[in-house]
C-alpha positions in Angstrom: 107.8 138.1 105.8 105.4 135.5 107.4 106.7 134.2 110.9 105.4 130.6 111.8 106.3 129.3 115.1 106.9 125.4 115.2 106.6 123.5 119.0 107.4 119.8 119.6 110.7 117.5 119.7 113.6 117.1 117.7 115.5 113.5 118.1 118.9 112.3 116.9 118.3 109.6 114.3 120.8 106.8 113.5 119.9 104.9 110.4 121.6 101.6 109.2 123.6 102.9 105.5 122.1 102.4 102.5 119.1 99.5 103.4 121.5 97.4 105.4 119.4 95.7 108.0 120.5 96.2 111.6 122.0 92.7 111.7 123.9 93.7 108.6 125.8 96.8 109.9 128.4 97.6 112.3 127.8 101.8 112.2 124.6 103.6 111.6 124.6 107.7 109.8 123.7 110.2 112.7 121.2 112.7 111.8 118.8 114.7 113.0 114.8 115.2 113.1 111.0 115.6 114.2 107.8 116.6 112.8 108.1 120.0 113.9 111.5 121.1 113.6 111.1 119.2 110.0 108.2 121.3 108.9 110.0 124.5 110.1 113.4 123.7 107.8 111.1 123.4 104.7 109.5 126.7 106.0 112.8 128.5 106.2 114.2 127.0 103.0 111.1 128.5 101.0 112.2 131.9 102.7 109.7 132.4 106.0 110.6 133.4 109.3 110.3 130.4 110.6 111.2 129.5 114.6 111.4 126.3 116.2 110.5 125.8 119.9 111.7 122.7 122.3 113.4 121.9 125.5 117.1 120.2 125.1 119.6 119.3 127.7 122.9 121.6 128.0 125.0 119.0 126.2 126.8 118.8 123.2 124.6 116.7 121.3 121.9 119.2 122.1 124.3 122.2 120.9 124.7 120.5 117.6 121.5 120.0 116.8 120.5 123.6 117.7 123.2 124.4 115.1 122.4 122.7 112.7 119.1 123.9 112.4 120.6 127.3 113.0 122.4 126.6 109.7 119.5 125.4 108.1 117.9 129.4 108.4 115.3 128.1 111.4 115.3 130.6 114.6 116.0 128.7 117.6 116.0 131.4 120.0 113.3 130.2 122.0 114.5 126.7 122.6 114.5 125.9 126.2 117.3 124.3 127.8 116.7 121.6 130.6 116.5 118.3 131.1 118.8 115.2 130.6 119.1 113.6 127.8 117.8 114.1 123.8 115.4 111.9 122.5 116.9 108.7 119.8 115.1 106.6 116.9 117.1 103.9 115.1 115.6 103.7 111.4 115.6 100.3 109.3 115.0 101.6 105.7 112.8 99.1 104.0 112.7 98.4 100.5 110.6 96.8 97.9 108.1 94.6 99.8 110.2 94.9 103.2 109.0 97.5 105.1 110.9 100.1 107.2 111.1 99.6 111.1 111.3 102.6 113.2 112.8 101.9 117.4 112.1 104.7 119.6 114.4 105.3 122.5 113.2 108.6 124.2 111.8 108.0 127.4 112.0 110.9 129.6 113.8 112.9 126.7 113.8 116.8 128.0 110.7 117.7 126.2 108.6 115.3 127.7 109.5 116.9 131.2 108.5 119.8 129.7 106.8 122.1 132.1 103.3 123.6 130.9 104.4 127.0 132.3 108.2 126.7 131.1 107.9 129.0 127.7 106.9 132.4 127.7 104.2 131.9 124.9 103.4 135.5 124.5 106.6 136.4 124.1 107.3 133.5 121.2 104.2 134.5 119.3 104.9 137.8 119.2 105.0 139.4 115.7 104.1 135.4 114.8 100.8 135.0 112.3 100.8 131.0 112.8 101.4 128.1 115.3 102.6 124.1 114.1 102.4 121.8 116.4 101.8 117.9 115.6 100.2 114.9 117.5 103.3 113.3 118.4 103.9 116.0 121.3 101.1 115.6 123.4 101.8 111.5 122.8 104.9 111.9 124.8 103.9 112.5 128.0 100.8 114.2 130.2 103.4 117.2 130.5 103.9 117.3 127.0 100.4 117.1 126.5 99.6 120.1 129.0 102.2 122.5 127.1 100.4 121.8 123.8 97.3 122.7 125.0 98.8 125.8 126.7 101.0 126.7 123.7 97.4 126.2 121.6 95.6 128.3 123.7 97.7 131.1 124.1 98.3 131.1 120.1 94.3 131.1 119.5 94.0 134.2 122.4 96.9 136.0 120.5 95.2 135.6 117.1 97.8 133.6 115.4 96.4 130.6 112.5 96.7 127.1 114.4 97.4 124.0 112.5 97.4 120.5 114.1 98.9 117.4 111.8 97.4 114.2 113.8 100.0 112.2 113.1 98.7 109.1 115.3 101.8 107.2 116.6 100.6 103.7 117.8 104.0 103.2 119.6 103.4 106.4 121.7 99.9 106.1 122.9 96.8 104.4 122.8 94.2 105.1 120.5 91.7 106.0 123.2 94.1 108.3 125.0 94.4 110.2 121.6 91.1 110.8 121.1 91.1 112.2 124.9 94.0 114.4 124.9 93.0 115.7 120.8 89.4 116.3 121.2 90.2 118.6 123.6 93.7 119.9 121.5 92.0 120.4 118.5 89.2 123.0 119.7 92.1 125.4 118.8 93.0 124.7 116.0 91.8 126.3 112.3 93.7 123.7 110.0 94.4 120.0 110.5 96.7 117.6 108.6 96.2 114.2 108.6 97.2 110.7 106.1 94.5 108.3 105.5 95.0 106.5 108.8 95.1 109.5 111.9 91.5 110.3 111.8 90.5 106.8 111.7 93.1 106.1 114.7 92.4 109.5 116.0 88.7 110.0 115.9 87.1 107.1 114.4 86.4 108.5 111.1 87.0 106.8 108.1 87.1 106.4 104.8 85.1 103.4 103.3 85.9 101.7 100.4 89.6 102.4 100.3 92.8 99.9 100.8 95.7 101.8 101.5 97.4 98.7 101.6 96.6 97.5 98.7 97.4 100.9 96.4 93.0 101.5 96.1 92.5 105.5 96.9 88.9 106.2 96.4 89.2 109.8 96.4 85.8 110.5 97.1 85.6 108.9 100.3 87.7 111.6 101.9 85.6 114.2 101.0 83.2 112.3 103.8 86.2 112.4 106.3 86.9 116.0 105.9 83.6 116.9 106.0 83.3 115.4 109.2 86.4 116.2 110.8 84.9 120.1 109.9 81.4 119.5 111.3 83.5 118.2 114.8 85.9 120.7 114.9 85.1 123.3 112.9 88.3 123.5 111.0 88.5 126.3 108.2 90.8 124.1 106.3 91.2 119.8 106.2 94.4 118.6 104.3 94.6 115.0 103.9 97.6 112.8 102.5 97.1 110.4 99.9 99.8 107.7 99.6 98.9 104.5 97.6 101.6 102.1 99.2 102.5 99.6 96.3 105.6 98.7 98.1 108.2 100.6 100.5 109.9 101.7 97.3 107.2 102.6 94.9 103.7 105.2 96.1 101.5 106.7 94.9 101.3 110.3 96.4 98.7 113.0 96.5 96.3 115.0 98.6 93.0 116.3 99.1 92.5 120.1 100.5 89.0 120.8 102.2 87.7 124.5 102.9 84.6 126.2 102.8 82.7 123.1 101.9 85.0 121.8 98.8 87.4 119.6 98.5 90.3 120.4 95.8 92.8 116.8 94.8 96.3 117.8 93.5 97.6 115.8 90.5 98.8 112.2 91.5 102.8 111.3 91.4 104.4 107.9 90.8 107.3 108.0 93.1 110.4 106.1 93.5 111.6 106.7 97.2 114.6 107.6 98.8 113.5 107.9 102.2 109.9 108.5 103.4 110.7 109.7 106.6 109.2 113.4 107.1 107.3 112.6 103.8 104.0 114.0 106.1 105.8 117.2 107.5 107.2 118.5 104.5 103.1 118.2 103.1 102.8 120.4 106.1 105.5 122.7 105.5 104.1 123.3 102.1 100.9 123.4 102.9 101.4 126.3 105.5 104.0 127.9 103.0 101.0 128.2 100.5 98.6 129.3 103.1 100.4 131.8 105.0 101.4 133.0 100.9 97.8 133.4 100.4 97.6 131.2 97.3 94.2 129.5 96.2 92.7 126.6 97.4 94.0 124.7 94.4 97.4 126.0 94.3 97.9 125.4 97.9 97.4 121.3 97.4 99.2 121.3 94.6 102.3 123.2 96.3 101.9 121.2 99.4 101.9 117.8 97.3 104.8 118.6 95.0 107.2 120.1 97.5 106.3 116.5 99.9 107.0 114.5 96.2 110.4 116.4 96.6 111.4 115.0 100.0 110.8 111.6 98.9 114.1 111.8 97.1 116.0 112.9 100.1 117.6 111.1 103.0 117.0 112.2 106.7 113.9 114.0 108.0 114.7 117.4 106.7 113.1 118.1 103.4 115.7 120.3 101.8 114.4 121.7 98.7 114.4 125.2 97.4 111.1 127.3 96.4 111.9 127.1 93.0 112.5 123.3 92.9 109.0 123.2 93.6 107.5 125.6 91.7 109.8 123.5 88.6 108.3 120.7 89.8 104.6 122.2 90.1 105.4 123.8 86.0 105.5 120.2 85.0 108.9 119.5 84.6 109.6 115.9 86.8 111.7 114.4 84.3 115.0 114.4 87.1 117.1 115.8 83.9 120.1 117.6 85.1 119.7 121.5 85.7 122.5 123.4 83.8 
C-alpha cells in the first residue's frame, strides 16, 4: 500500500447551524479541519497509508482532534506536541448570492512556532513514496515557512513524489511575500495544484479571457497557465480546479490535468452545494489517490474531479466518501437515488 505523508495545520472550526448568519445564532457546530489533514482523511478513506504531520499543544482540544483523525484511519504518529494553543476559523455559510465569510483566529497557533529542525523528516518519510503540503503553511509564519522548505527538501533528497496545492490565502499574506517564499518552495516540488485564481495571485500567471465570477471557463486558456507554470518550475504534472461560481449554492466544477505537454479536462458537474469548504483538498486527495494508483492521465482528472463533486455534498472539511462512491459516481451514475 502507497504511504503519503501530509504536513501543515489542522484548526477547530465553529460554523453558525444550517446558514444562520452570526447575528442569527446563539451556538455554532464544532468541527475540525485544514488542507492537509483534509486531503490525508480522503487518502485514508480510499484505503492509503496515509499520515498526517503538525505541532498541537498538550490539551484536550488537541487530544480530540488527534483522535478523531485517528478514527478517521489517518496515522498521526508523528504529530508533534508543543506550543499553546490550536488554531480557530468561525465559518458563515453563504447561500444563493450571499457569499460565505471565513474569520481566522490562529495567531501564534503551535504550528506557526514550529521549529524548522523540530521533526525528524527522515524518519517520517521513511517507507513514504509522496509528500502533501499546501500554501497555507508557509503563509503562517517565517517559521512555518522554513519547516516547509525543510520538510520539501528532505522529501526531494529521500526520493519521495512532492506535490504543492498553492492555495493563495489573501488573509494570510501578501501576494508579493507569496511569490517570495513559493518560488523558492516550489523548486521541489513534481506536482502542483491550484484553482483558477493561486497562480495568478501566486505567480502572476493567468488566464485571459475567463470570468470566474461570472460562470465564463474558457478552458483553453489554462492550457497557457499550465504550460507556464511547467516551463517555471518544471513540474511533471499541473492540476488545475475549475469552478464556474453562478452563486454560493450552484457551480460549475471541473478540472484540467497537465503532463508531458497535454492537458486532459474531466467532464463538467452542475452542483448544488452543501458546504464548499475543503472542496480544493479533496481534488487533491483524489488527485494523489489516482497518481500514486498509477492510473492514466485521463482517469486521474476524472477521479480527482468526481471524488471533489462528492465533498460538495458534505458538511465540515473532511471529505468522507468511500472509493467506491466515486468510482459510482465516475460510472455515470449521479442521479442521488437511494443505494439499496
Amino acid at each position: 500500500m502507497p504511504r503519503v505523508i501530509t504536513f501543515g495545520e489542522v484548526m477547530m472550526r465553529l460554523a453558525t447551524p444550517g446558514h444562520l448568519r452570526f447575528s442569527q445564532t446563539n451556538s455554532l457546530e464544532m468541527t475540525f479541519g485544514g488542507g492537509e489533514a483534509n486531503v490525508a482523511v480522503s487518502l485514508a478513506n480510499y484505503g492509503i497509508d496515509a499520515a498526517f504531520v503538525t505541532r498541537l499543544p498538550k490539551n484536550d482540544l488537541a487530544q480530540t482532534c488527534i483522535n478523531q483523525l485517528r478514527g478517521f484511519g489517518v496515522d498521526t504518529r508523528h504529530i508533534i506536541r508543543g506550543g499553546e494553543r490550536v488554531g480557530i476559523y468561525f465559518l458563515e455559510s453563504g447561500a444563493s448570492q450571499r457569499a460565505s465569510t471565513v474569520t481566522y483566529d490562529r495567531a501564534h497557533s503551535a504550528i506557526s512556532e514550529i521549529d524548522a529542525k523540530e521533526v525528524d523528516w527522515s524518519k517520517v518519510f521513511a517507507e513514504a513514496e509522496w509528500f502533501h503540503f499546501t500554501g497555507i503553511t508557509p503563509a503562517l509564519s517565517p517559521k512555518a515557512a522554513a519547516a516547509t522548505l525543510e520538510a520539501a527538501k528532505a522529501a526531494k533528497r529521500l526520493g519521495l513524489t512532492v506535490s504543492a496545492d498553492l492555495n493563495y490565502r489573501k488573509k494570510l499574506w501578501t501576494t508579493a511575500k507569496a511569490k517570495e517564499v513559493m518560488t523558492e518552495i516550489c523548486q521541489y516540488v513534481d506536482v502542483c495544484i491550484a484553482n483558477e485564481e493561486d497562480a495568478e495571485k501566486v505567480f502572476g500567471i493567468k488566464a485571459s479571457g475567463t470570468d470566474v465570477h461570472g460562470g465564463k471557463i474558457d478552458h483553453a486558456r489554462y492550457i497557457e497557465v499550465a504550460e507556464k507554470l511547467t516551463q517555471q518550475f518544471k513540474f511533471k504534472g499541473v492540476a488545475i480546479t475549475l469552478r464556474e461560481s453562478f452563486s454560493a449554492s450552484h457551480n460549475g466544477w471541473s478540472g484540467l490535468y497537465y503532463t508531458e505537454g497535454k492537458g486532459y479536462f474531466s467532464r463538467r458537474y452542475d452542483i448544488q452545494i452543501v458546504d464548499r469548504v475543503g472542496g480544493g483538498d479533496s481534488f487533491g486527495g483524489g488527485l494523489i489517490y489516482a497518481l500514486v494508483s498509477k492510473k492514466s492521465p485521463q482517469e486521474v482528472i476524472e477521479f480527482a474531479v468526481a471524488a471533489s463533486c462528492l465533498k460538495h455534498s458534505i458538511s465540515g472539511d473532511y471529505n468522507l466518501v468511500s472509493l467506491k462512491e466515486v468510482e459510482t459516481l465516475l460510472q455515470g451514475d449521479g442521479s442521488g437515488r437511494v443505494q439499496r
